[in-house]
Every structure is written in structure tokens, then in C-alpha cells.
N, C-alpha and C positions, 0 to 999 in steps of 0.2 A: 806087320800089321801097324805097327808107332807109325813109321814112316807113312805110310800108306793111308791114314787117313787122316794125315795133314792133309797130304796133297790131295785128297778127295775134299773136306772142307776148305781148301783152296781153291779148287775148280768150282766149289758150290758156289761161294762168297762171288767169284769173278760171273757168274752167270745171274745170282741175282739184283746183281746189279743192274743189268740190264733189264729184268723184268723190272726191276723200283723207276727205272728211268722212263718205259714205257708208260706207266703208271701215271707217274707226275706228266709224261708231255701231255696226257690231254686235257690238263687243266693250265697249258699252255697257249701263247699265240702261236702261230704258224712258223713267223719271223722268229720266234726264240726256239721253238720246235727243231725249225733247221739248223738254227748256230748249235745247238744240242748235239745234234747228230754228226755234226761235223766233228765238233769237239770231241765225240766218241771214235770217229776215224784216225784223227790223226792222235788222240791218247793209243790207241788199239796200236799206230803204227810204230809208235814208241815199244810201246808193251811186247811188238814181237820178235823186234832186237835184243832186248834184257832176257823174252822169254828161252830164245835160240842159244844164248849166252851161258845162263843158266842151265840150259839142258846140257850142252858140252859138258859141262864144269860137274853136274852132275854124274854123267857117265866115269868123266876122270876120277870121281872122289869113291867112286862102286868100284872101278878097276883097282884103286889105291887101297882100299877095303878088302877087296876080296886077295889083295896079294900082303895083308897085314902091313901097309905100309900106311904107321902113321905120320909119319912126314910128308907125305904124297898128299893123303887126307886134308891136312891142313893146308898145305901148301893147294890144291887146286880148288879148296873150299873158299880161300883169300883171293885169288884169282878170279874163280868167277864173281865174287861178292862187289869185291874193287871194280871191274871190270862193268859188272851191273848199276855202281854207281857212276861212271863216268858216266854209261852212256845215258841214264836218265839226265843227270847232268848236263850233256850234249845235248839231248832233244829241250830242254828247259832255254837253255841258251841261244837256240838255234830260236826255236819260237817265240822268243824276246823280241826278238829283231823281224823277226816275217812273219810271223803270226797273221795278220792281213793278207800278205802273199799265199799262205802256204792256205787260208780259207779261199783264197780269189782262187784255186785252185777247183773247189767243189760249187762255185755260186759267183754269180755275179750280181746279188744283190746286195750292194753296200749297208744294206740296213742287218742282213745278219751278219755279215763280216764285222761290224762296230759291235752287236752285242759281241762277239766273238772273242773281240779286243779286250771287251769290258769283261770277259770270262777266264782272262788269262789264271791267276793265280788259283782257282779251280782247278785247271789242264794240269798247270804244276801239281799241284798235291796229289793229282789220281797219278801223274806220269813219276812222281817221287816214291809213291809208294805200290806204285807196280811191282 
């Protein structure tokens, strides 16, 4: 039950996010509307590497649990944790640099690719605390 409904007000928190964002676009323009929702793609594609990461890590730390091994416990708790931060790390890094690219992917209209630009250290903070 502990466990279990973290992880249910974590799945709440990640979902009403998304209704708050619906929310605010329609008191948005079109042009910021799209860099939005892009922003939410490629945050999400981050998010699903850490997420896949973390489930591993979790299975290994229930296996290490259920065979009383607290050294296992710790040791794949650190693993996937480290592991979760590299890779937001990586996507941070990666998006420094292409950001432009990696939006000229969903639009070719350069006017939300530039908000998109000017939205970076947002992306960061949702993609860090993923």
C-alpha cells in the first residue's frame, strides 16, 4: 500500500499536467500552442527512456527484496537512479545543441521552432525532473 500509492500520485501528478497544459493553450497563440506541444513530445521522449530504465531497476530491487538481499536492494536502486540521471542528462545535452533540429522534425514553421529555442530551459527542468 506505501509503495503503491506513491506511484498512483505519480501517475496522477504526470497526467495532470497535461490537463493544466490544455488549459493554459487556449489562452495561447497558435504559434506558441505548437511549440507547446512539441515541447511536450520530445519531453515525453525523454521521459520514456528514464521511464523503461526505472522499471528495470525496479523489477531488480523487488527480485533483491523478495530474496532478502540488501545489497542487491541498494546496489540496483543506485543503478537505475545514476542511470536515470545520465540519461536526462543526455537528452539535456543532446537538445542544447539541436533543439532547432530535433523541432524541424514536427514543423517547419520557424517561428515556432524560435519560440521553441527560447523554451529551452523549461524542456530542461520537466526533462530533469522526470
Amino acid at each position: 500500500v506505501k509503495l503503491g500509492s506513491f506511484g498512483s500520485l505519480n501517475v496522477a501528478a504526470e497526467l495532470a499536467i497535461y490537463e493544466i497544459a490544455s488549459i493554459v493553450a487556449q489562452c495561447m497563440s497558435t504559434t506558441v500552442t505548437a511549440a507547446w506541444v512539441i515541447s511536450f513530445q520530445l519531453c515525453s521522449m525523454a521521459f520514456a527512456f528514464s521511464f523503461g530504465i526505472v522499471s528495470s531497476g525496479g523489477i531488480l530491487v523487488g527480485g533483491s527484496l523478495g530474496n532478502q538481499d540488501k545489497k542487491g536492494v541498494k546496489k540496483w536502486a543506485l543503478v537505475g537512479l545514476f542511470n536515470t540521471f545520465l540519461n536526462s542528462s543526455s537528452f539535456i545535452i543532446v537538445f542544447l545543441f539541436f533543439i532547432r533540429q530535433a523541432a524541424s522534425v514536427f514543423t517547419s514553421d520557424s517561428k515556432v521552432v524560435d519560440v521553441l529555442g527560447n523554451w529551452f530551459w523549461v524542456m530542461c527542468i520537466k526533462i530533469f525532473f522526470d
